[in-house]
C-alpha positions in Angstrom: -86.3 199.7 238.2 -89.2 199.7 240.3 -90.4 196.1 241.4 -93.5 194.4 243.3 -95.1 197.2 242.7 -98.7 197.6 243.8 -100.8 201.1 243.2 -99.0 202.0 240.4 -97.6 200.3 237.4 -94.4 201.2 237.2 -94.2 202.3 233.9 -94.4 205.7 232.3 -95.0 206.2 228.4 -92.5 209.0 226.6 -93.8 210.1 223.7 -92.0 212.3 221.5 -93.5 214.3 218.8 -91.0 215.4 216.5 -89.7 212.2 215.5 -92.5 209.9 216.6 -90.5 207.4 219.1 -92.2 205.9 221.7 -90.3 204.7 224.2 -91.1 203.0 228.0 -89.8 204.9 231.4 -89.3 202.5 234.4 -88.4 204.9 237.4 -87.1 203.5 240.4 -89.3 202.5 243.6 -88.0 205.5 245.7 -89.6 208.2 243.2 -92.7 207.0 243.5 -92.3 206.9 247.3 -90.9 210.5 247.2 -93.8 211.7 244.5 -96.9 209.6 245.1 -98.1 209.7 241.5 -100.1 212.8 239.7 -99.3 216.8 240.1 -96.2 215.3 242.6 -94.9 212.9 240.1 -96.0 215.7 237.1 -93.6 217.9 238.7 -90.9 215.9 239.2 -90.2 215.7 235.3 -91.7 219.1 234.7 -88.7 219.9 236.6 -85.6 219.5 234.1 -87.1 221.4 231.7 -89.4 224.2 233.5 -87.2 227.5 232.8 -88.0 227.0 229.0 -91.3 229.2 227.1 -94.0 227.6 227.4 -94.2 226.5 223.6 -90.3 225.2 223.1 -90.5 221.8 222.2 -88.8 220.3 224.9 -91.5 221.5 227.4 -93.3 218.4 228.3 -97.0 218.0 228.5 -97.5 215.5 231.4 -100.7 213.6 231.6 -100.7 211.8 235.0 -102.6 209.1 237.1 -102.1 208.1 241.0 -101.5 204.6 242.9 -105.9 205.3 243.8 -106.9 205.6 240.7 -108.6 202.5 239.3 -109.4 201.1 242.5 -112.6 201.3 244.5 -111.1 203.8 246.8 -113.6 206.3 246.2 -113.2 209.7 244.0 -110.2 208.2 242.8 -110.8 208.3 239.1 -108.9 211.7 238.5 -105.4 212.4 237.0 -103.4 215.9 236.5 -102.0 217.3 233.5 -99.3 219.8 233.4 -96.7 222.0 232.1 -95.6 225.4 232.3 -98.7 227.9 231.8 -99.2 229.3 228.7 -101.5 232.0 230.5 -99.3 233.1 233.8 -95.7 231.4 232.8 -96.5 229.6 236.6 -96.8 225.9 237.5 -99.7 225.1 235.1 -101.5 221.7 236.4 -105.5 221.0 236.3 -106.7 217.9 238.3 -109.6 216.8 235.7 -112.4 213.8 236.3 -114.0 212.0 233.4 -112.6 208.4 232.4 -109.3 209.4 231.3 -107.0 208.4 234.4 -109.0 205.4 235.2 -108.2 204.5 231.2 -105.1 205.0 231.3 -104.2 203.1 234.7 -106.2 199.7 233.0 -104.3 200.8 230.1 -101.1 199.6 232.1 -99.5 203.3 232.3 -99.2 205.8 235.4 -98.6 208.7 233.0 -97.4 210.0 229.8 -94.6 212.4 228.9 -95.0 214.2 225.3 -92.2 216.2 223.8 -91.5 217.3 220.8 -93.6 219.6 218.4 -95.9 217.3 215.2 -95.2 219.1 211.9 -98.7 218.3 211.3 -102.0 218.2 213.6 -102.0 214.3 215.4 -103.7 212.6 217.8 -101.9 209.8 220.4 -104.3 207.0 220.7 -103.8 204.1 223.3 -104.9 200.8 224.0 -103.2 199.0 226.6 -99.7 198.6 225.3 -100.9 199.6 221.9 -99.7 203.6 221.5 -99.2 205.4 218.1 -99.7 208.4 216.9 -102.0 209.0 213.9 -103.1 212.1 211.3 -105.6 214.4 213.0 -105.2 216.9 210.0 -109.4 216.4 209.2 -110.2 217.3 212.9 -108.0 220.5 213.2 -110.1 223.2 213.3 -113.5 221.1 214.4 -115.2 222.0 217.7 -114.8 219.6 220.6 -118.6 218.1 220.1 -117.6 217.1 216.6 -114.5 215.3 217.7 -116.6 213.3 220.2 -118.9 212.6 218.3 -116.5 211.5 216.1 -114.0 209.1 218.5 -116.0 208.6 221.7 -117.1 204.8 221.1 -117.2 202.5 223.4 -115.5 202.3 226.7 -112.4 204.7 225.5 -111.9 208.2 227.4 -111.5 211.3 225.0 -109.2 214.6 225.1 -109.6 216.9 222.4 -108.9 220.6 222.5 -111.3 222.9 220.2 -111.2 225.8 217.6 -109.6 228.1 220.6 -106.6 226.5 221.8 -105.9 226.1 218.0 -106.2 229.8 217.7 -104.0 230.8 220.5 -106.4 231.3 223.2 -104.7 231.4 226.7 -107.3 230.1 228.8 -108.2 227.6 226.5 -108.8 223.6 227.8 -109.5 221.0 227.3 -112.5 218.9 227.1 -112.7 215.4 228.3 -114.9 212.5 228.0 -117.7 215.1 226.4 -118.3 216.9 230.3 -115.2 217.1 232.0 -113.0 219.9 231.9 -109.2 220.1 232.4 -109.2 224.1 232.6 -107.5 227.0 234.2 -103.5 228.1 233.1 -104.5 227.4 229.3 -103.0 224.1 229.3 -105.2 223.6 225.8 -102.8 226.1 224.1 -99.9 223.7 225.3 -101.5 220.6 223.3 -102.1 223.3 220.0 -98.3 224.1 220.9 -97.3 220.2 219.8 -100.0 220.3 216.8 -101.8 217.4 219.3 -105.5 217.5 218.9 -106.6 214.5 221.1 -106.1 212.1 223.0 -107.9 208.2 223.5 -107.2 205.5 225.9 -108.8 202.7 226.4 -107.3 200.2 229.1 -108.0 196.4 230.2 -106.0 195.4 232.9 -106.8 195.8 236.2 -104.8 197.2 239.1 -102.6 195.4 241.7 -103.8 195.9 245.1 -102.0 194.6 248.0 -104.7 194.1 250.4 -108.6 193.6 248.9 -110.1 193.7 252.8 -108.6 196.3 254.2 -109.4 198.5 251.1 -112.8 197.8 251.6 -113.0 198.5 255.0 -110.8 202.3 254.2 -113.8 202.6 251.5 -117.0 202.2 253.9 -115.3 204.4 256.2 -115.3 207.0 253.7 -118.2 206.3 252.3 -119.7 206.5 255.8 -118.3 209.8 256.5 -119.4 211.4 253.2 -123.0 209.9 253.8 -123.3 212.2 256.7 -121.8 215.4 255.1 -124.8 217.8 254.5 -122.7 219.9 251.9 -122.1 216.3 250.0 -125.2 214.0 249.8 -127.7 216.7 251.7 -130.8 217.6 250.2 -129.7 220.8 249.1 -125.9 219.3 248.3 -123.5 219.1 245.7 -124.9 215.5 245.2 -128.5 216.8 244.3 -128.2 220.6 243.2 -123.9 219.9 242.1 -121.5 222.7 243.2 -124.2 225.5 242.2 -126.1 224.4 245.7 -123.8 227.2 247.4 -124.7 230.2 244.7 -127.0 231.3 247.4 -124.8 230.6 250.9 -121.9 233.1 249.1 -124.0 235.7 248.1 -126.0 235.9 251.6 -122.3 236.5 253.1 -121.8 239.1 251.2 -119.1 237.8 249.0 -120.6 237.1 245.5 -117.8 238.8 243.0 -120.8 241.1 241.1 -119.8 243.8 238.3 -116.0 242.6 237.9 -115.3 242.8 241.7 -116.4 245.7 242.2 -119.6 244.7 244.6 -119.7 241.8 246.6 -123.7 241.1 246.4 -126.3 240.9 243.5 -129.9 241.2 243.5 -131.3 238.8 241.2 -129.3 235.9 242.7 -132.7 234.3 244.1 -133.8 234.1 240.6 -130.5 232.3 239.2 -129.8 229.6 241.9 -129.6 225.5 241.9 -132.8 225.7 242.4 -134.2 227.5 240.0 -131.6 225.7 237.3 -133.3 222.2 238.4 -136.9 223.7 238.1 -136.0 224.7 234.4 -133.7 222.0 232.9 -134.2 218.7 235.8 -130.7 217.9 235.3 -130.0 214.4 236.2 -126.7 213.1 238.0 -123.6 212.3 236.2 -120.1 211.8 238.0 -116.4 210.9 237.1 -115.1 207.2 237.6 -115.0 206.0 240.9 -117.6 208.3 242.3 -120.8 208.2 244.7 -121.1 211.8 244.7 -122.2 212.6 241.1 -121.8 216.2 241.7 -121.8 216.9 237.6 -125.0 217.6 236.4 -126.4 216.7 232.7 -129.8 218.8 231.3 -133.0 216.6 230.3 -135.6 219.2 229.5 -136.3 218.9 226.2 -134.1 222.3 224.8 -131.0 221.3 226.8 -131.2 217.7 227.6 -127.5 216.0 227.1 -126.2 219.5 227.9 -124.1 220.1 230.8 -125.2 222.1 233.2 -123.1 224.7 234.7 -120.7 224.6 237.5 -120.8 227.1 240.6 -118.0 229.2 239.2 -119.7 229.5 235.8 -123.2 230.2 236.9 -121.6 232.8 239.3 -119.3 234.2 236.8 -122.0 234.5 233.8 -124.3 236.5 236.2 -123.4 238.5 239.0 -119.5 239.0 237.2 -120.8 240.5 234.2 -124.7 241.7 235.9 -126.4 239.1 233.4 -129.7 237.7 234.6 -130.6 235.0 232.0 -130.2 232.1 232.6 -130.1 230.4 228.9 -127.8 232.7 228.5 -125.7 231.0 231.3 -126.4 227.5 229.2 -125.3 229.2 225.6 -122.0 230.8 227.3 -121.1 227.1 228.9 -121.9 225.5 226.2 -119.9 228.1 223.8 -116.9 227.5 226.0 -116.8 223.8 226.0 -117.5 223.9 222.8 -114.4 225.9 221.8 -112.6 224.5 224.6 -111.9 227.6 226.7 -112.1 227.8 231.0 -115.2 229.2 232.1 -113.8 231.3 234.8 -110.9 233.1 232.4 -113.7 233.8 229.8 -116.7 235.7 231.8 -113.7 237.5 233.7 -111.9 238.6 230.8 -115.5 239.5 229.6 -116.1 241.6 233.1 -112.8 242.8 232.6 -113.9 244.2 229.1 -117.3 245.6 230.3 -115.7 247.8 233.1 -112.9 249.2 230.3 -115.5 249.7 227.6 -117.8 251.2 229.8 -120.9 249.2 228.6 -123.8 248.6 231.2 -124.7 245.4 229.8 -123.2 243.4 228.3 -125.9 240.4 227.6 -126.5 241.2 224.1 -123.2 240.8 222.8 -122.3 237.8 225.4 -122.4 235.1 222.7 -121.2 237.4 219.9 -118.0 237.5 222.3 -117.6 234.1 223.1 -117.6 233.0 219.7 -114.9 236.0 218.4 -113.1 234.7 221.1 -112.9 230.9 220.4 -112.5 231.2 216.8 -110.0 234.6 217.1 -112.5 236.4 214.2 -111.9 240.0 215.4 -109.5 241.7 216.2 -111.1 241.6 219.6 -111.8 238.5 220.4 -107.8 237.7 219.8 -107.2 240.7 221.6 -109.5 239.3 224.8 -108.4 235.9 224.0 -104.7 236.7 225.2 -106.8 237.2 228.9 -107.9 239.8 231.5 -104.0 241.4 232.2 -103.1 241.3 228.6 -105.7 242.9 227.6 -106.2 245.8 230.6 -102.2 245.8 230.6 -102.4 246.6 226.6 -104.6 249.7 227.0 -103.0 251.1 230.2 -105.6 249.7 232.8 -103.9 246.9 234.4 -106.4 247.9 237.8 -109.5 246.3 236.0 -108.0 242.7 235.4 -109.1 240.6 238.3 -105.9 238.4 238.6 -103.6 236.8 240.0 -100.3 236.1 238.3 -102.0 236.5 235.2 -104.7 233.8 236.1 -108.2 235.2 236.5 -109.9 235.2 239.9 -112.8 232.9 240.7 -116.0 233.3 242.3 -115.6 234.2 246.0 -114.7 237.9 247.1 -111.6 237.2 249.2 -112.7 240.7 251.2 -115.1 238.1 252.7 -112.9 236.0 253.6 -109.4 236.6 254.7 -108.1 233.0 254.3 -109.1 232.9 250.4 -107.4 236.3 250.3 -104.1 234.8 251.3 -104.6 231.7 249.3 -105.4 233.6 246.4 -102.1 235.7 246.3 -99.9 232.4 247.2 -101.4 229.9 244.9 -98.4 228.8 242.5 -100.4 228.6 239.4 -102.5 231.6 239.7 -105.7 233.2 241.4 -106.7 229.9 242.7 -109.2 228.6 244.9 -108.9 225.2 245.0 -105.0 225.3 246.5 -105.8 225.7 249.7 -110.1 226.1 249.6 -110.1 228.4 253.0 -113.8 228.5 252.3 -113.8 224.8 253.7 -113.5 226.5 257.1 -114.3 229.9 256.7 -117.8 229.6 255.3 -119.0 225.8 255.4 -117.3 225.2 258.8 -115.4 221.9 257.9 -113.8 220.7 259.5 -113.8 223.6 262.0 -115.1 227.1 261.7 -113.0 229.9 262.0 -113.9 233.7 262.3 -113.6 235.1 258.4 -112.7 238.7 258.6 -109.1 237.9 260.4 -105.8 236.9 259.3 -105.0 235.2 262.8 -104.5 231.6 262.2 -105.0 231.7 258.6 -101.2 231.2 257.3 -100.8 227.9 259.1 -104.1 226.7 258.2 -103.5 228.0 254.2 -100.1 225.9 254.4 -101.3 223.1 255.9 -104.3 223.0 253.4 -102.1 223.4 250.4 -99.9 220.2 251.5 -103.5 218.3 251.9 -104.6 219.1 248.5 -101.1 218.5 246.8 -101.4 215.1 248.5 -104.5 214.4 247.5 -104.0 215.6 243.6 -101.0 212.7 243.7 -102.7 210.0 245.2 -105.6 210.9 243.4 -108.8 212.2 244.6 -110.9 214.4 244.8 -110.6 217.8 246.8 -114.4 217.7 247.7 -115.1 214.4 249.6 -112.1 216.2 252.5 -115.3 218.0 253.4 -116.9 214.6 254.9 -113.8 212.5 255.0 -110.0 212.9 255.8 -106.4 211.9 255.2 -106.7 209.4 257.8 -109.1 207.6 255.6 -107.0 208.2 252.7 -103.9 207.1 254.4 -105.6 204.0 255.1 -106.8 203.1 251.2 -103.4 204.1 250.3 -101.8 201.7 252.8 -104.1 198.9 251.6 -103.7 199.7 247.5 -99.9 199.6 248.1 -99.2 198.0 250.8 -97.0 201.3 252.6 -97.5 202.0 256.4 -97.8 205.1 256.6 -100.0 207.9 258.1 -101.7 210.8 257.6 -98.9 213.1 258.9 -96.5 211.3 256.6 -98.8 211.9 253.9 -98.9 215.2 254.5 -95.3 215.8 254.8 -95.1 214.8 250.8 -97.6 216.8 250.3 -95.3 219.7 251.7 -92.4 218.3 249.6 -95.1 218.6 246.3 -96.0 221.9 247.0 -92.1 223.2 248.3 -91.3 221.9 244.6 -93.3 223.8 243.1 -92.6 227.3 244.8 -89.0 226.1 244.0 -90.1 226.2 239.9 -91.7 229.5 240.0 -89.0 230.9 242.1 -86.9 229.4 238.7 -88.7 231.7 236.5 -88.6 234.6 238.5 -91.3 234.9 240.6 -91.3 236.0 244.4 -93.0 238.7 246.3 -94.2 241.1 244.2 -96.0 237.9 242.3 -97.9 236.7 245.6 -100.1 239.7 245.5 -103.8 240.9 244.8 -105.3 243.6 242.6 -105.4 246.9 244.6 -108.7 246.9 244.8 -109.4 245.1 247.5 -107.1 246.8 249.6 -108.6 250.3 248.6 -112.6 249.5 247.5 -115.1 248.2 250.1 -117.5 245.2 249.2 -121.6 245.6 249.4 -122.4 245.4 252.9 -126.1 244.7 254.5 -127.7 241.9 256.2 -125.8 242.9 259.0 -122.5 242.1 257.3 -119.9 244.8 256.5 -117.5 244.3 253.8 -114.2 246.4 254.6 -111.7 246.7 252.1 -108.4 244.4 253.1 -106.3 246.1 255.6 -102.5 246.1 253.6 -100.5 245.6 256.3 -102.5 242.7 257.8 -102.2 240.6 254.9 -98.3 241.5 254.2 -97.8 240.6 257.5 -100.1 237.2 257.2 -98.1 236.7 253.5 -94.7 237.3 255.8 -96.5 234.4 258.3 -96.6 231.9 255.4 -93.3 232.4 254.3 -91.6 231.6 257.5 -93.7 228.2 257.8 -93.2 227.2 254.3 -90.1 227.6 255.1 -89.5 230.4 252.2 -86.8 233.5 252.2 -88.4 236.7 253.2 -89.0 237.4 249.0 -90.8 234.2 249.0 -88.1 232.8 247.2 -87.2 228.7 247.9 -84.2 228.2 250.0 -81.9 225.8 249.4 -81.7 224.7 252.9 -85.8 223.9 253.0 -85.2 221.9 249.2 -82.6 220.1 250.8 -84.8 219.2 254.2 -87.1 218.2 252.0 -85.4 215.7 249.8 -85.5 218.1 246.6 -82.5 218.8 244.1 -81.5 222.4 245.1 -80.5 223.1 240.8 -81.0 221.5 237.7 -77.8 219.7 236.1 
């Protein structure tokens, strides 16, 4: 049993759904030491059960907080949920902001585990120590907005899914606290899986923190360093434009994923940037818990105000992806899919994915028409589209126009502008992922060192390296953004101070190695190795839209096999990118399950 514990908790709710125990999980001191907290300590009891489907009722859904969260250390109000992905059969974890984590830490818990499958639709509430499961048969079947409109009172976080997780959507999400999305891997269809509509927590306690001054001194440092980051609190920064302040930067390099991937620049971007967002619908600022940043943005003209506004991916994905150029289009598609419940990114690219097949030149008229076939599975269509980009291409013999990776749809940066993202695409364990690794850190907004973007030298190390930084940082938890002003030695230091550990950024990161090795080691489980770690042929075969100076080659093969073969040898993987047993065992991981 874990004791004198500070950070975390030390206890873990177990829910089970098909007989409606609740019971109370004290694991020892070491785990936490070995997992941190969040996707880490997700994974380690995703493990036992990660070679079953997706929907078995033994496949947990893990709902996780860190030793940060609910402390001042800043960005810290963000916790992971996971299972195995509906959508790519991978690793399937989303690191989501809001209030839940921060909820659920006062609440007196550092995660939940939920088995089982409810014969009838239910919602888990909490309240500090106070957890049951009630009806939720009079929300199935309402949209998300309903549902908050309906149980978001007060100072409790909300999780609902909407209409398309419960119609078998497998990118669908789910919503939280009204703006905050947990999306990607379709972990929404693993909550319609148990027949669990929601979830509400509402938490009292407070958090036991070993050292009050030196927290505070960890926080003004990174408060400090983030102050002078021109890409966080700048005048044309996340803080004051949100993540759609670099819609411009990637299309002027000639990497802006236009017409399903099939140019890499579009025309009308001027016209559909932060800035011309802010001119038509002054969005104020809105953040998650624990956060100076604010990078969320929330409409106040009078047609969209409460609406939120959408993120870089989404404005990029519902414009140059599918060649739209309206922008309340952009607003009706986010708001559609949030709605719903659906990812953003899976949605416009199974959409662009549907446009090349189909052959239609535009696609705007029938955008919303789509969206709603979609969520709702009312066509034969939209269920069709709703199973995703490579089911669908795969299903009418052309799997070349699905823009994925492991069956997760690729987000918006060309990786034939930058060869880092390339690699960190193919290797990402849940998917086409950007935010494993985020080579665009370095190879575009030149944190925290530039590096030449059209080469592979360097760029397995630095992808490694990057992915054991974020894996820490999803455990502890954070948020992957503020490491473009701050660093782990910052973080090392809160963490030090919250729990009162010694350790440093190198030993941080060195867990973070162990989170990500774990998770290679579950994939590899479930059959995936080389052939997985790939990229659609057509950026090996297609060139991008050059000009400006800037040529867009297509991806020379055996350079990036060769950088792939790079990344195995330092993860420590076999040549198949398979886990070894002598790198699990280095690394302090059970080699099989008992």
């Amino acid at each position: 049993m874990a004791t004198s514990l500070y950070g975390w908790t030390g206890k873990i709710l177990h829910i089970d759904l098909d007989n409606g125990c609740i019971d109370l999980i004290r694991p020892e001191s070491g785990i936490y030491h070995t997992y941190i907290g969040g996707k880490g300590l997700a994974g380690y009891y995703l493990r036992p059960q990660v070679t079953l489907p997706w929907d078995h009722p033994r496949m947990p859904l893990l709902v996780f907080t860190g030793p940060l969260v609910g402390t001042a250390a800043p960005t810290s109000g963000r916790s992971t949920i996971m299972s195995r992905s509906p959508l790519s059969g991978t690793i399937g974890d989303t690191s989501v902001g809001g209030r839940l984590g921060f909820q659920l830490k006062r609440a007196g818990w550092d995660g939940i585990i939920i088995t089982g499958q409810s014969e009838t639709p239910c919602g888990i509430e909490i309240e500090d120590d106070k957890v049951q499961i009630v009806g939720a048969a009079e929300l199935w079947g309402k949209d998300t907005a309903t549902v908050f409109n309906i149980l978001a009172a007060g100072s409790r976080s909300v999780a609902t899914i909407g209409p398309a997780a419960e119609n078998g959507v497998f990118f669908s999400a789910l919503m939280v606290d009204k703006h905050h999305v947990a999306g990607r891997s379709g972990i929404g269809l693993s909550f319609a899986a148990k027949k669990l509509k929601y979830l509400s927590v509402r938490g009292s306690g407070n958090v036991r923190i070993h050292d009050r001054e030196k927290l505070h001194v960890a926080r003004e440092e990174i408060l400090r360093l983030t102050a002078a980051s021109p890409i966080l609190m700048g005048q044309h920064g996340f803080s004051c434009f949100g993540t759609g302040s670099i819609y411009d930067l990637m299309d002027s390099r000639r990497m802006m994923p236009t017409d399903n991937f099939r140019k890499t620049h579009f025309g009308r971007a001027s016209e559909l940037n932060a800035h011309a967002y802010k001119k038509q619908y002054d969005p104020g600022k809105h953040g998650c818990m624990g956060c100076h940043i604010r990078c969320k943005k929330i409409g106040r003209s009078e047609k969209h105000a409460g609406a939120s506004m959408p993120e870089f991916e989404t404005m990029s994905h519902f414009t140059a992806l599918i060649e739209n150029t309206d922008m309340d289009l952009v607003m009706q598609a986010n708001a559609l899919c949030s709605r719903y419940g659906m990812d953003t990114i899976s949605a416009a690219a199974t959409l662009a994915c549907y446009k090349e097949m189909s052959g239609i030149s535009d696609l705007s008229g029938q955008l919303v028409q789509l969206l709603e076939e979609i969520g709702l599975g009312s066509s034969d269509l939209g269920r069709q589209l709703g199973k995703g980009s490579l089911h669908y291409a795969s299903s009418h013999n052309q799997q070349t126009a699905s823009m994925s990776v492991k069956g997760l749809e690729l987000p918006a940066y060309d990786p034939r502008g930058a060869y880092g993202m390339s690699l960190a695409y193919a290797l990402a364990t849940r998917g086409g992922c950007h935010l494993r690794a985020y080579p665009i850190s370095h190879e575009i907004l030149r944190k925290p060192v530039a590096t030449d973007r059209f080469t592979f030298s360097g760029k397995a190390r630095i992808v490694k390296i990057a992915e054991d930084q974020n894996a820490i940082v999803d455990s502890l938890t954070a948020c992957k953004f503020i490491f473009l002003g701050a660093g782990l030695e910052e973080y090392a230091g809160a963490f030090n101070a919250v729990t009162g550990m010694t350790v440093t950024a190198q030993d941080l990161l060195k867990i973070g190695e162990r989170i990500c090795y774990h998770e290679r080691l579950m994939n590899s489980l479930n059959g995936f190795w080389a052939k997985d770690d790939d990229l659609p042929d057509r950026f090996f075969v297609e060139a991008g839209t050059s000009g400006n100076g800037i040529e867009i080659k297509p991806l020379e093969r055996e350079a990036f096999l060769e950088a792939r073969s790079r990344y195995y040898r330092i993860r420590g993987l076999d040549q198949d990118g398979r886990a070894t047993q002598e790198k699990a065992e280095e690394l302090g991981l059970v080699w099989k399950n008992s």
